[in-house]
Each structure stands twice: as structure tokens, then as C-alpha cells.
C-alpha positions as CSV (number, residue, x, y, z in Angstrom):
1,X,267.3,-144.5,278.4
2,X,267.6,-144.3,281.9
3,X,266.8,-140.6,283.9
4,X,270.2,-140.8,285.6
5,X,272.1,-141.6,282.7
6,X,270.4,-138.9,280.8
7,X,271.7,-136.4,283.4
8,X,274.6,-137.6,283.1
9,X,275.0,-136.3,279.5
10,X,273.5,-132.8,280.4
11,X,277.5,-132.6,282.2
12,X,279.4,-134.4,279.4
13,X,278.3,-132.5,276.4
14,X,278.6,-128.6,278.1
15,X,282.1,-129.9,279.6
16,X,283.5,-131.2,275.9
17,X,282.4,-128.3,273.9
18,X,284.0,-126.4,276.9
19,X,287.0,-128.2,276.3
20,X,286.9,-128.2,272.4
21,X,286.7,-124.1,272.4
22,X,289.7,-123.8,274.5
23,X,291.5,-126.1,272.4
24,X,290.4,-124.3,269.1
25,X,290.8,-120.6,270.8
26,X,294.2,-121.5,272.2
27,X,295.4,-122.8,268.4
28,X,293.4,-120.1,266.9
29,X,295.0,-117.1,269.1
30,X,298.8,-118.8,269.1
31,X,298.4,-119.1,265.9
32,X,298.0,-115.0,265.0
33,X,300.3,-113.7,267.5
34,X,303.1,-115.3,265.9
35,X,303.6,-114.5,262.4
36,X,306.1,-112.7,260.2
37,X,304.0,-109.6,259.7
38,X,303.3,-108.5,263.2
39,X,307.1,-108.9,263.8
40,X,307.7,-106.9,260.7
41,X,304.9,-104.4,261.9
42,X,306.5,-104.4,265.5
43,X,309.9,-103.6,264.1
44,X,308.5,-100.9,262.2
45,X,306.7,-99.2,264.8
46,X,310.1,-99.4,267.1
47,X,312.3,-97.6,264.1
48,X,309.7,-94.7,263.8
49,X,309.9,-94.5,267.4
50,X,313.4,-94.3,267.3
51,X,313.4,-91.7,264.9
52,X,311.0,-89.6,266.7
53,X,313.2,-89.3,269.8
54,X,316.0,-88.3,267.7
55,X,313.7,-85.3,266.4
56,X,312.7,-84.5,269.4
57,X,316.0,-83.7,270.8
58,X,317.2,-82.2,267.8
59,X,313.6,-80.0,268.6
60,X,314.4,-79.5,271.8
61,X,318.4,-78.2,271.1
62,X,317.1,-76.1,268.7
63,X,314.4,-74.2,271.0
64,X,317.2,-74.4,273.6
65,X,319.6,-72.1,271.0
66,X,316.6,-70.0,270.3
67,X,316.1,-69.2,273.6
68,X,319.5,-68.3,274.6
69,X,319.7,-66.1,271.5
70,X,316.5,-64.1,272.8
71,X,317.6,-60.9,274.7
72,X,317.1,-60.9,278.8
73,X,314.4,-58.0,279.2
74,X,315.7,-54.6,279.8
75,X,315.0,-53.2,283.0
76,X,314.6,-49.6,284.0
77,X,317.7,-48.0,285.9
78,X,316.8,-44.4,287.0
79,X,319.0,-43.4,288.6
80,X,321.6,-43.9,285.5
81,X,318.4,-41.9,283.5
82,X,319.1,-39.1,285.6
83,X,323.1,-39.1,285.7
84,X,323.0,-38.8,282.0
85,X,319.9,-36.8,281.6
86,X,320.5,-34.4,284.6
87,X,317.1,-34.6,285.5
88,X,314.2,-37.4,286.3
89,X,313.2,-39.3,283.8
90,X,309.9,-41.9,284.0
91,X,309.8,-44.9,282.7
92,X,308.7,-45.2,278.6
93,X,308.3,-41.4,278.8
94,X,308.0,-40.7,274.5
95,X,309.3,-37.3,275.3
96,X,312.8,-38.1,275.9
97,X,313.3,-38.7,272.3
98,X,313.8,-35.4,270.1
99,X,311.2,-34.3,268.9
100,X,308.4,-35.4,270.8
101,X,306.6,-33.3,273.1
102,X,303.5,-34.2,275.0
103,X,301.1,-33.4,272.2
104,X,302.9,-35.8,269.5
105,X,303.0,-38.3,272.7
106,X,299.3,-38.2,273.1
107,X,298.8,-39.1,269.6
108,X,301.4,-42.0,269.8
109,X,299.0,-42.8,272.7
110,X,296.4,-42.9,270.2
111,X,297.9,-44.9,268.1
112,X,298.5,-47.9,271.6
113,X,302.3,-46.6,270.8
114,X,303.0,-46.0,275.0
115,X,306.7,-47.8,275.4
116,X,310.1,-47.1,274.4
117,X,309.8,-50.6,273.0
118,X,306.7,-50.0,271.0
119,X,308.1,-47.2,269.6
120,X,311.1,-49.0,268.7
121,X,309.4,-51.5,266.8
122,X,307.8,-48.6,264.6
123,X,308.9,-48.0,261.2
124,X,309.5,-44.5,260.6
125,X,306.8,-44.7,257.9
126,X,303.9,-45.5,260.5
127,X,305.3,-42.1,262.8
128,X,304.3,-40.1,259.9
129,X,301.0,-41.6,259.8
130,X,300.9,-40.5,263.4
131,X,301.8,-37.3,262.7
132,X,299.7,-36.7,259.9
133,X,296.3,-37.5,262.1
134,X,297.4,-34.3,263.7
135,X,296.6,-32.8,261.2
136,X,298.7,-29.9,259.2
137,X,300.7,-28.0,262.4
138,X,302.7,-31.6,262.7
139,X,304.3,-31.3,259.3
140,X,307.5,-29.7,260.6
141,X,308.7,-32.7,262.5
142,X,310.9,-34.7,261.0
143,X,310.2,-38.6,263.2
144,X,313.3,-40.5,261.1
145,X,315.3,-40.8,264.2
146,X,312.8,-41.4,266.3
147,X,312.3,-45.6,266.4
148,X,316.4,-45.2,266.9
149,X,316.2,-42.9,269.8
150,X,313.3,-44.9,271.5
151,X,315.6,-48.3,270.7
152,X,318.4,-46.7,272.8
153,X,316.5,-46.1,276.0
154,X,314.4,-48.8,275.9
155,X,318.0,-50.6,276.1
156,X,318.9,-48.1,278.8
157,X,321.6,-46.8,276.8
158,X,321.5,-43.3,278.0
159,X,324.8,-42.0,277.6
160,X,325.3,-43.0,273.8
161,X,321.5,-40.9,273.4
162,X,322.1,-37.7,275.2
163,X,325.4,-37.7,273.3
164,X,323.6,-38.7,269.9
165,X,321.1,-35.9,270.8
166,X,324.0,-33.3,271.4
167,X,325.6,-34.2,268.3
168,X,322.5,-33.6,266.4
169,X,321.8,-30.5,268.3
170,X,318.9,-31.8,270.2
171,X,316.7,-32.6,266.7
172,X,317.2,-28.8,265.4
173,X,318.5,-27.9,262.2
């Protein structure tokens, strides 16, 4: 053999194996990407999708209704404090509410009980347990009314407690 027909054959063979692999990668590759059970797979994939979006709007309708059905926050007014009250009144002052004078309010402060809110949210059971780390001298008080007293001016509903408060004769029996 020649030199120059021997170089010749260094191009020929890289260039048809070159060739051959496209052939077989092109067969090879069309050959996968087009059967029945990536379509099926596909199709699938598509429904769950489909479902999913339909959850999450019924997800999002439903937080929607949740948050509508959530109370606005209650702001202090007061100025309507005082026209019911006849005097000033400070915001998530426990001693508004019968029976609760500053000494039973700094024990509610012990107990991180400092809004009308909190106290609202107490059951009656836990404002004896208040009481009763007083020690003896708080026995007397009776604190059933109290989440109910806090409730209303938390809500700012001042009239409807002063008048409650009358009726009851200011928590005295």
C-alpha cells in the first residue's frame, strides 16, 4: 500500500462510523419518543394536572370564605368609652370589668392576661386560678362574668356593659 492511499483511509473510516452513529442514534432516539406508553404517561400527567388546578381553586374559595367570615379587628373608640362610662377609660384597662380592681389586674398581669381580648378568651375556670395565686383575701370574688364583660369592651360595646353592669348592681350582691 501506497502512503497516500493509506491517508486516505485515516478520513474514510472516522467519517462512516460518523455517519453510522447518527444513523443508529437517530433510529434509536425516534424510535423511544414515540410509543404508546409515554403518550399514555403524558396523558396521565395532564389529567392530574387538571385535577390539581381544580383543587386549587376550590382551596383558594374556601380560604377566600374563611377570611371573610373572620371578624375586622376592633378598634378603640374613646370618646364613645367615656360617653357611656362618664369618665376616661384606657385602652384594655381590666378594671372596667366588675370586679377587678388593680390588685386582681396585677395578677392577671401575671398571668400575660393584659387585653380585653385576652381576657375574653379566658375560661372562667382559669380566673379562679388567678385568683387563687392571691392567695386566701381573693376568695370573695366571684370572676363568672368576667370573660363576658371583657368580650363586650373589647367589641366596644359600651352601652350594652354599663347597662349589664347596672342591672347587676355593679357585681354586688
Amino acid at each position: 500500500m501506497e502512503f497516500s492511499s493509506m491517508s486516505m483511509w485515516y478520513w474514510i473510516i472516522p467519517l462512516l462510523v460518523g455517519v453510522i452513529c447518527g444513523v443508529v442514534g437517530y433510529l434509536w432516539g425516534k424510535g423511544n419518543s414515540g410509543s404508546g406508553a409515554d403518550a399514555v404517561e403524558m396523558q396521565g400527567l395532564i389529567d392530574a394536572n387538571a385535577r390539581l388546578k381544580v383543587d386549587l381553586e376550590a382551596c383558594v374559595g374556601r380560604v377566600q370564605a374563611v377570611k371573610a367570615a373572620i371578624p375586622e379587628e376592633h378598634h378603640f373608640d374613646p370618646a364613645a368609652a367615656r360617653a357611656a362610662f362618664g369618665k376616661t377609660i384606657k385602652e384594655d384597662d381590666l378594671k372596667i370589668v366588675d370586679g377587678i380592681g388593680p390588685k386582681i389586674q396585677g395578677l392577671f398581669h401575671n398571668f400575660d392576661i393584659k387585653t380585653w381580648k385576652a381576657l375574653s378568651e379566658v375560661s372562667v375556670a382559669r380566673c379562679q386560678e388567678v385568683l387563687d395565686s392571691g392567695g386566701d383575701r381573693y376568695k370573695a370574688h366571684d370572676p363568672s362574668s368576667w370573660p363576658m364583660q371583657a368580650r363586650m369592651a373589647y367589641e366596644g360595646k359600651w352601652k350594652e356593659l354599663v347597662l349589664w353592669q347596672q342591672q347587676h348592681n355593679y357585681g354586688k350582691l
